[in-house]
C-alpha positions in Angstrom: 13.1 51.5 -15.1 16.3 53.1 -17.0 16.8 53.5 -20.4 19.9 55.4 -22.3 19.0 56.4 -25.6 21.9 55.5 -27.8 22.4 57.2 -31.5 25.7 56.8 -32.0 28.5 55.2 -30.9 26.8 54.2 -28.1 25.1 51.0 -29.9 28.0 49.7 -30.6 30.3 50.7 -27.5 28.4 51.8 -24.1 31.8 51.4 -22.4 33.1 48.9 -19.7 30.6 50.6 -17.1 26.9 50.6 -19.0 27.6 47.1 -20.6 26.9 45.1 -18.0 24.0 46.2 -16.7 22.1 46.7 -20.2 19.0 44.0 -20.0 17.6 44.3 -23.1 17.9 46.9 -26.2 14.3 48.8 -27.5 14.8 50.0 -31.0 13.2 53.2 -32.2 14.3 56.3 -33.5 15.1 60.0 -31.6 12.5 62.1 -30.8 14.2 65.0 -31.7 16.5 65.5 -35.5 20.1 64.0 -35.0 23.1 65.6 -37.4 26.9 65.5 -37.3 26.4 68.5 -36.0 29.6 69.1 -33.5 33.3 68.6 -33.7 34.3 66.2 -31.0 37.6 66.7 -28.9 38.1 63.2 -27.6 37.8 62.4 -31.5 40.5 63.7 -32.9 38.2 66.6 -33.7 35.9 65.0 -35.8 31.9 65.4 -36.6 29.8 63.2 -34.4 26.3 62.8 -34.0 24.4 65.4 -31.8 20.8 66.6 -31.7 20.7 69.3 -34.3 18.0 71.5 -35.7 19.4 71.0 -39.1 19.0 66.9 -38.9 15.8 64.5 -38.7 15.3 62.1 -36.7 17.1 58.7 -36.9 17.2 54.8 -35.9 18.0 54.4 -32.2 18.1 52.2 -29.3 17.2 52.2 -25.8 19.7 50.0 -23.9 17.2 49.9 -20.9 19.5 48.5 -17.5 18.8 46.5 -14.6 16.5 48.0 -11.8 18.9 48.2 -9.0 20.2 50.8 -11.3 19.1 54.2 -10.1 18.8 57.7 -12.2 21.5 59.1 -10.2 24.0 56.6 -11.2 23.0 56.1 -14.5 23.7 59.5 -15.2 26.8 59.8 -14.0 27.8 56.6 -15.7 26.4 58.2 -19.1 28.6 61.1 -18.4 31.6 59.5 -17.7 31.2 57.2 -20.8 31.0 60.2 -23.0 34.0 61.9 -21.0 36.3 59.3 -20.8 36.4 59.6 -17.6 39.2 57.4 -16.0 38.1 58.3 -12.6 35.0 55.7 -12.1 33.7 57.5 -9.0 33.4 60.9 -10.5 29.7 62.0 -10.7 28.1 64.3 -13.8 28.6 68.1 -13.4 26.1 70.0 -15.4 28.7 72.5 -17.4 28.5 75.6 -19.0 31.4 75.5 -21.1 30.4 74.5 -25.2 32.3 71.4 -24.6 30.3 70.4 -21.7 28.1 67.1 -22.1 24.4 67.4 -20.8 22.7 64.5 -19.6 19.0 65.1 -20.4 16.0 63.3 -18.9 12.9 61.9 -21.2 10.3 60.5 -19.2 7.8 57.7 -20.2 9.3 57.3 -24.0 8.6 54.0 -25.6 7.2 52.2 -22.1 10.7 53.0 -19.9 10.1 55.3 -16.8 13.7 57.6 -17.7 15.6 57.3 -20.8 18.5 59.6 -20.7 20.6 61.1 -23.9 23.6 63.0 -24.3 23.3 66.8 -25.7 25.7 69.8 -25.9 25.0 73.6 -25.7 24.1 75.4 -29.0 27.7 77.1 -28.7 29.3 73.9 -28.1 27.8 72.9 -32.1 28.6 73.7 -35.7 25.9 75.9 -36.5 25.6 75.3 -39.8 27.1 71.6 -41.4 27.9 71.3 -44.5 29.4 68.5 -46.0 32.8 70.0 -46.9 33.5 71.4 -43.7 32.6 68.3 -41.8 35.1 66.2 -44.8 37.8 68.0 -43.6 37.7 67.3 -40.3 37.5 63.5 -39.9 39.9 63.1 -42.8 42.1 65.4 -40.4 40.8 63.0 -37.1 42.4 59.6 -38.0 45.8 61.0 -37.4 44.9 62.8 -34.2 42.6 60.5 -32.6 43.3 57.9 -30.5 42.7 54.0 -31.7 39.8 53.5 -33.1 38.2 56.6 -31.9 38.9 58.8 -35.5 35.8 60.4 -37.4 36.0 58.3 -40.7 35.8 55.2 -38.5 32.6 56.8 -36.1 31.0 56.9 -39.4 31.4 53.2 -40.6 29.6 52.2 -37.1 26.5 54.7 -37.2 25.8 53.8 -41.4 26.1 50.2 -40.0 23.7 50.8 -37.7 21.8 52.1 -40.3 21.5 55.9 -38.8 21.0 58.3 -41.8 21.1 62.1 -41.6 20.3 64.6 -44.0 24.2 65.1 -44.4 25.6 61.4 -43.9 25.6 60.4 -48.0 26.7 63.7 -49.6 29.4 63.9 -46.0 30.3 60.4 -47.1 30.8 60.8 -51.1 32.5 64.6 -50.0 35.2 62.1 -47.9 35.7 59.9 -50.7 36.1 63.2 -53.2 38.7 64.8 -50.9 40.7 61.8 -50.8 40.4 60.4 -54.0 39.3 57.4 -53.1 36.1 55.2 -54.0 35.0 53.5 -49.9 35.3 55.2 -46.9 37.5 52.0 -46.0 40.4 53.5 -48.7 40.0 57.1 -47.6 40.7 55.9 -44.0 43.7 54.6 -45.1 44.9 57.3 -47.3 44.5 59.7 -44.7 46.4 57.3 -42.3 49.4 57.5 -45.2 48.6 61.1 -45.8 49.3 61.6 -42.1 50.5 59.0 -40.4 50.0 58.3 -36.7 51.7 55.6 -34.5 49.0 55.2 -31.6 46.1 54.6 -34.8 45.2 50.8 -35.3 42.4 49.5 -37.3 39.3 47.4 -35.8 37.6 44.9 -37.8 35.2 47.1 -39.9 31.4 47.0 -39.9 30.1 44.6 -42.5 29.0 46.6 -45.7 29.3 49.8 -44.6 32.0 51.7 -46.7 29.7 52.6 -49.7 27.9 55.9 -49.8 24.0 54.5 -50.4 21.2 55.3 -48.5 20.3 53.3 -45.4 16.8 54.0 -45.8 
């Protein structure tokens, strides 16, 4: 049996490959600390959630898929999820560059055979987060990113999910400082009129998730 461990966007959207052959979802938490620990290309170059030596760990969930599913192409699914990856037949290359997604192997966690996660390389990661830096770079992400895929937006779907890292309230109330605003939901849209961008449209927004509390 095949588990991916999702802590991010993941829970929300595994992608068009993974989704239909998840059976049933496990939650938990990481076994390692999770921070928005990494500037994310395909995001408009905004913080996402990576495992982080600064972070602790959070709420998670094993989307555990079918059995004819095997390790191999689980994998390379994972990868290409995480990539973007037009090309459905391309398989996961292990890089070496600090952009390059790792597909790592746990084995036996919470009753499933193989769960795999997503990590980067320690050069490949912000090496020391703070809130202001991180701010700055998912207000900059909703013009730059594609739909739906800017920083300020990321964030709204992991509080949903109730995932809380050291950084998440003090990065969230830093957003809302920076753009004068009082709900991530507003600063998302001032940044949109600070810095307008024609490919960016709005999804419906995760219920109750645009105040800076604690999820815990």
């Amino acid at each position: 049996m095949t588990g991916i461990l999702a802590f991010g966007s993941l829970i929300r959207d595994p992608g068009d490959e993974l989704r239909p052959l998840i059976e049933k979802r496990i939650k938990t938490e990481t076994p390692f600390p999770v921070e928005f620990g990494r500037f994310s290309a395909t995001r408009g170059g905004a913080p996402t959630l990576v495992p982080h030596a600064r972070g602790e760990r959070v709420k998670a969930e094993i989307l555990v898929l079918k059995e004819s599913v095997s390790v191999r192409d689980a994998t390379d699914m994972l990868w290409r999820r995480e990539t973007r990856q037009k090309d459905k037949t391309k398989p996961y290359p292990a890089g070496e560059t600090p952009g390059s997604v790792q597909v790592v192997q746990l084995t036996n966690f919470q009753g499933v055979n193989v769960v795999l996660y997503t990590d980067f390389l320690d050069t490949g990661k912000i090496k020391e987060p703070s809130s202001a830096n991180l701010a700055r770079g998912v207000i900059e992400s909703v013009s730059k990113a594609p739909a739906n895929q800017d920083g300020i937006t990321y964030l709204l779907e992991a509080m949903s999910a109730g995932i809380e890292t050291p950084l998440t309230k003090t990065y969230c109330e830093e957003i809302q400082r920076q753009t004068n605003t009082a709900s991530l939901i507003e600063a998302r849209d001032r940044a949109m009129k600070m810095n307008p961008s024609p490919a960016t449209k709005l999804i419906e927004d995760p219920p109750d998730s645009s105040a800076c509390r604690s999820a815990k």
